[in-house]
C-alpha positions in Angstrom: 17.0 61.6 33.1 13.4 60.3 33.1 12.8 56.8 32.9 10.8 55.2 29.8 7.5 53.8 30.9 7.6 49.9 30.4 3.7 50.2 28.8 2.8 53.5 27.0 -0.7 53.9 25.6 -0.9 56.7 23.1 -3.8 57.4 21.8 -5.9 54.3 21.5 -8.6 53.9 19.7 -10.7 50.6 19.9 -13.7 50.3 17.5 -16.0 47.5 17.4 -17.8 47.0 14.0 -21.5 45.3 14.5 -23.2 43.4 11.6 -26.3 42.8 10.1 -29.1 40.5 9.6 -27.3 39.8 5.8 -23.7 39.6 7.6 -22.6 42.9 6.7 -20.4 45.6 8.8 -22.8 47.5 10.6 -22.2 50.5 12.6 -19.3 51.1 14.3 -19.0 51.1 18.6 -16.5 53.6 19.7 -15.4 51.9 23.1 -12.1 53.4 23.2 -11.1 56.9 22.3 -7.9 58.3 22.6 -6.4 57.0 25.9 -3.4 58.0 27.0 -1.7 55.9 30.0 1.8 54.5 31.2 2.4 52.3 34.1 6.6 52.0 35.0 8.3 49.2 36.0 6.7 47.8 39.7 3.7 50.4 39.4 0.6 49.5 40.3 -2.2 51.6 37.4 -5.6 51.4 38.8 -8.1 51.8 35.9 -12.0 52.6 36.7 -15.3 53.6 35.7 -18.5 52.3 34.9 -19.7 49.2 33.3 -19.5 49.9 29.4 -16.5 52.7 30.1 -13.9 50.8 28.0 -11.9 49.3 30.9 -11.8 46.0 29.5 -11.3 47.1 26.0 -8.2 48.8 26.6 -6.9 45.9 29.1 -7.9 43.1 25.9 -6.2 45.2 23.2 -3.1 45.0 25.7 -3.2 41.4 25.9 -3.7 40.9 22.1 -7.1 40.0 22.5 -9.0 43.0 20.5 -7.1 45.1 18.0 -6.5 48.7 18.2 -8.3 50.8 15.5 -5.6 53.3 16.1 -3.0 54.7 17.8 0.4 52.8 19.8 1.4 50.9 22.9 4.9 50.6 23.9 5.5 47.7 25.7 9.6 47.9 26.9 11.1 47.9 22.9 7.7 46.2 21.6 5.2 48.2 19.4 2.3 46.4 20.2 -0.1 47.7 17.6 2.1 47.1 15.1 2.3 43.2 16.2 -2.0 43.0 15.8 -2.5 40.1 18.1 0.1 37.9 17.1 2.3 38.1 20.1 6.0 36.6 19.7 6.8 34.2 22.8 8.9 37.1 24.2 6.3 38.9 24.6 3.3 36.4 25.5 6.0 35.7 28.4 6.4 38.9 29.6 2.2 39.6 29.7 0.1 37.6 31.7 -3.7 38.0 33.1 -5.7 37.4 35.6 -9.6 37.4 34.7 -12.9 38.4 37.0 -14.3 35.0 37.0 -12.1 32.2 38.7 -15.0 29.3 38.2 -14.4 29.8 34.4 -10.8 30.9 34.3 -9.4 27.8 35.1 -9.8 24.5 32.8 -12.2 22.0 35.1 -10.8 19.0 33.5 -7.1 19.8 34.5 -5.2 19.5 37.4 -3.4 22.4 39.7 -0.4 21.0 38.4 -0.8 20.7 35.1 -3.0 24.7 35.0 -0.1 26.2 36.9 2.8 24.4 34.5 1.3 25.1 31.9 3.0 28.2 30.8 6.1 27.1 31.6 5.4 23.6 29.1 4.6 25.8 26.2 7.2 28.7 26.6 10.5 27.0 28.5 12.8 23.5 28.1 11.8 23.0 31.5 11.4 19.1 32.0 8.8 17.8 34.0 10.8 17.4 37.2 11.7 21.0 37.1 8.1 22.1 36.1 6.4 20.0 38.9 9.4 21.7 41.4 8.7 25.7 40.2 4.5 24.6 40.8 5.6 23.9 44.4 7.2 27.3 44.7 4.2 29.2 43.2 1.5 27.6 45.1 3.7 28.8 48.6 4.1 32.1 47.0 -0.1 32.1 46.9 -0.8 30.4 50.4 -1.1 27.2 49.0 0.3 23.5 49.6 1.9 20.7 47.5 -0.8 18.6 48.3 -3.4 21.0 45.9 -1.1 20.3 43.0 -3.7 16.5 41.8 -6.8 18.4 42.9 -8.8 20.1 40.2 -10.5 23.7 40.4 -14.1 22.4 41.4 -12.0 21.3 44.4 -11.7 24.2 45.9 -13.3 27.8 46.9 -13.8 30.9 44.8 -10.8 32.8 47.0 -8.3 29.8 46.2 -9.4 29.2 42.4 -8.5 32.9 42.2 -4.8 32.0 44.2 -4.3 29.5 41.2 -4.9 31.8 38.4 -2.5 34.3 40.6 -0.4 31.2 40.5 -0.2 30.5 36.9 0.1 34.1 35.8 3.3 34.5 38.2 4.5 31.3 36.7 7.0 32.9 33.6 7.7 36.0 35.9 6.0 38.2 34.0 7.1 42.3 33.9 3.5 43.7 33.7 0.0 41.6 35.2 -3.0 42.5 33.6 -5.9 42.0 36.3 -9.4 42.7 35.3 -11.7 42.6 37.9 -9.9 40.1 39.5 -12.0 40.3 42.8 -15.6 41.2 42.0 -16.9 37.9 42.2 -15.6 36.8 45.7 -16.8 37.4 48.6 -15.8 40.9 51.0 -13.5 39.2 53.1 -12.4 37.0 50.6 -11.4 40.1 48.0 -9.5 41.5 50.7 -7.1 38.5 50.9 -6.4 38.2 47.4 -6.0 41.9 47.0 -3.4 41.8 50.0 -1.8 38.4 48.3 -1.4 40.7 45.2 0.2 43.8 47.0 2.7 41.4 48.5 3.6 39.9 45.4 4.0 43.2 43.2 6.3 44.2 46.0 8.4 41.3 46.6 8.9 40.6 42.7 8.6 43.6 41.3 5.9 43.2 38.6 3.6 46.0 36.9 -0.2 45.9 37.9 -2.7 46.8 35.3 -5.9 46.6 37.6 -9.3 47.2 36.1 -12.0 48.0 38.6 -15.1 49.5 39.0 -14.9 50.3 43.0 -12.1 53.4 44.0 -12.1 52.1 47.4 -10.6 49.2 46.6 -8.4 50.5 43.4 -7.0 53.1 45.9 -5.9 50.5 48.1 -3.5 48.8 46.2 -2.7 51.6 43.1 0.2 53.5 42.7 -2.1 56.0 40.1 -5.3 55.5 39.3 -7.0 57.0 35.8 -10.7 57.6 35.4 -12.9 56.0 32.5 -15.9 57.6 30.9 -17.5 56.4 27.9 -14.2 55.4 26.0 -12.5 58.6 27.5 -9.9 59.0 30.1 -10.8 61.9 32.1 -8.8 62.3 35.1 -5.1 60.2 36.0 -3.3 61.0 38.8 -1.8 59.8 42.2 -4.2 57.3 43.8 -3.8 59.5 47.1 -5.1 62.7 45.6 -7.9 61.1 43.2 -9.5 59.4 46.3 -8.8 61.7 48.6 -9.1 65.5 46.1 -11.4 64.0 42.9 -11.1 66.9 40.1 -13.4 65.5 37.6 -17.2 66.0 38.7 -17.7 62.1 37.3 -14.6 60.7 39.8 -16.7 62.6 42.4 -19.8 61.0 41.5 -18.0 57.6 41.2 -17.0 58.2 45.1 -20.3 59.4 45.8 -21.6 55.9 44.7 -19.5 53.9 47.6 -22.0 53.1 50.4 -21.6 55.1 54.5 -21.5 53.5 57.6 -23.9 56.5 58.8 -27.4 55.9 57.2 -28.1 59.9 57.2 -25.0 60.6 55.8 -25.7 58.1 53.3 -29.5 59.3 52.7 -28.4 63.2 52.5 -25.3 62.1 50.1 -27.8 60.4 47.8 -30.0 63.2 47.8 -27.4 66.0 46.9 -25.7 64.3 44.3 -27.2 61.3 42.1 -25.7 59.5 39.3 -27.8 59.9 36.1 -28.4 56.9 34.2 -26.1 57.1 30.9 -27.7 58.0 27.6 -27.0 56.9 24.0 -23.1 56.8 24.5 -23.0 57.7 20.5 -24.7 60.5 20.3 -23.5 62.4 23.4 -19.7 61.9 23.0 -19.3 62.7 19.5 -19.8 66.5 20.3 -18.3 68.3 23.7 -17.9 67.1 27.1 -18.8 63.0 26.9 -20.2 63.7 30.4 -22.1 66.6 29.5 -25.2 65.9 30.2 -24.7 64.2 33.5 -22.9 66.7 34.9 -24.3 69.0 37.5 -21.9 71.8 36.4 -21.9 71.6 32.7 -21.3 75.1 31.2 -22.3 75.6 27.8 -18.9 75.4 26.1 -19.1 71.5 27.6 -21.9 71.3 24.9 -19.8 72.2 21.9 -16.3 71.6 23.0 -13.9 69.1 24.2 -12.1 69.8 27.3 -8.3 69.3 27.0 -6.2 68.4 29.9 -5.5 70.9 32.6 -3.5 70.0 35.9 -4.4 69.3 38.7 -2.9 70.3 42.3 -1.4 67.2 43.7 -0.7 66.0 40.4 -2.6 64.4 37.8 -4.4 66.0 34.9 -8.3 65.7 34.2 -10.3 67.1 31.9 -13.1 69.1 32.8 -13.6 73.1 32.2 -14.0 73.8 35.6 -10.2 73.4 36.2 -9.5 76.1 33.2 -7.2 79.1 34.4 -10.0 81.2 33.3 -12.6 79.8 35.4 -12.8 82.0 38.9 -11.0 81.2 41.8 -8.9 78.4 39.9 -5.1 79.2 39.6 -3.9 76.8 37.2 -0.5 76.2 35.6 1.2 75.0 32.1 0.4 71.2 32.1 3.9 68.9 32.1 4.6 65.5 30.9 6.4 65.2 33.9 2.8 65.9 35.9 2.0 62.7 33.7 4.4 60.3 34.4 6.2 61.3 37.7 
């Protein structure tokens, strides 16, 4: 019997409408196009790319921030499209965020106490004894002590800010986290304590990780799967193991191409074999073929013309590039499976 995702993206669309110098709609900006994830229940979905991919699009329009020009997400029994971004308290309790910036994430003018009781104020009859007593509890779960709960966030360090914000989001006991970029503006060492903070909590409570990323390294170190961004399009998903370690798409490769070597000739023949075009007009090259066409050091000229559908991938997964089409020599591919999917 499989088991129903607890999120399902199906085909999300997200379209942003500018407007002009009179106020009216002017063109549209595709940032999403036809995504297709699922993260279970305790799963940990890594989700990267570039700046501009539509990482954070699709991680706002799960939150209810941006609205979805098309398509569904399931959340547990909740169509979430259907909803806009009027949430009901069942579900607001259920979805919680962590944001990249922890110096503007956190209200200056409040308390620890009162940022991490919040939630539980608004959505539960707790009373304030009982709110105060549950703050106590999260800040342990975090690394943190009683005595932060008066102090206010320009108290404290950029790795600890971040613990609060873990803190608060934790606070309802929420099925599924939505973290976006959660570590990019700390420091090395300080990224790897939150990240481990995060592992430990996903495992010990059992809550779903949405984690939107730019760097592999670090999405492989704490993802279940990890799916592949470009320009609006998801273009490889798969175990984190085998994206890292066995990248189908040429872009993935690129993308692990990009993290820095130890070796300085390694890193200095690397950069000289493969470099990472800068991106053109993202309008004009995905509306026809391959939207990484003309980056691509393979492209073949049905990439110019023609989409490529998904195709598995050995080790599971799908992506979708060309190159992995039965037809194409030396590949042996095989009838791609839901199940392939969503182990």
């Amino acid at each position: 019997m499989t088991v129903r995702p607890l999120l399902e993206i199906t085909d999300l669309s997200v379209t942003y409408w500018g407007r002009s110098l009179l106020g009216l709609r002017g063109k549209p900006f595709f940032a999403v196009k036809g995504a297709n994830l699922a993260i279970r229940a305790g799963e940990t979905l890594g989700l990267v790319g570039e700046s501009g991919s539509g990482k954070s699009s699709i991680a706002n329009t799960v939150l209810g921030l941006v609205p979805a020009s098309s398509g569904s997400i399931r959340f547990g029994d909740h169509d979430l499209v259907a909803m806009k971004t009027r949430y009901p308290s069942e579900v607001r309790n259920q979805i919680q965020a962590v944001f990249q910036d922890p110096y503007s994430s956190l209200n200056p003018s409040m308390t620890v106490e009162g940022i991490v009781t919040e939630p539980l104020r608004v959505h539960t009859n707790m009373n304030k004894a009982e709110r105060r007593e549950r703050a106590i509890e999260l800040l342990k779960l975090v690394s943190l002590q009683e005595e932060h709960l008066s102090r206010h966030p320009h108290q404290f360090s950029g790795g600890q800010r971040q613990r609060i914000a873990i803190a608060s989001a934790l606070a309802l006991r929420p099925k599924l986290i939505v973290l976006d970029e959660p570590v990019s503006a700390l420091d090395v060492s300080t990224q790897n304590q939150i990240i481990n903070l995060l592992y430990e909590r996903r495992d010990a409570l059992g809550i779903a990780y949405l984690l939107i990323a730019h760097d592999l390294a670090l999405v492989h170190h704490i993802s279940d799967r990890i799916a592949v961004m470009y320009l609006g399009h998801i273009v490889e998903e798969g175990p984190s193991d085998r994206v890292y370690k066995n990248p189908a798409h040429p872009y993935t490769k690129a993308l692990l191409d990009a993290v820095p070597l130890l070796d300085p000739d390694r890193q200095r023949a690397r950069r000289e074999s493969r470099k990472l075009q800068p991106a053109l007009d993202t309008q004009r090259v995905a509306d026809v073929g391959c939207p990484y066409k003309n980056r691509c050091p393979m492209a073949m000229p049905r990439c110019q013309t023609d989409m490529p559908p998904e195709y598995p991938v050995a080790g599971g997964g799908v992506a979708n590039c060309f190159l992995l089409a039965p037809e194409v020599e030396g590949h042996h591919a095989t009838k791609p499976s839901r199940e392939k999917r969503i182990p």
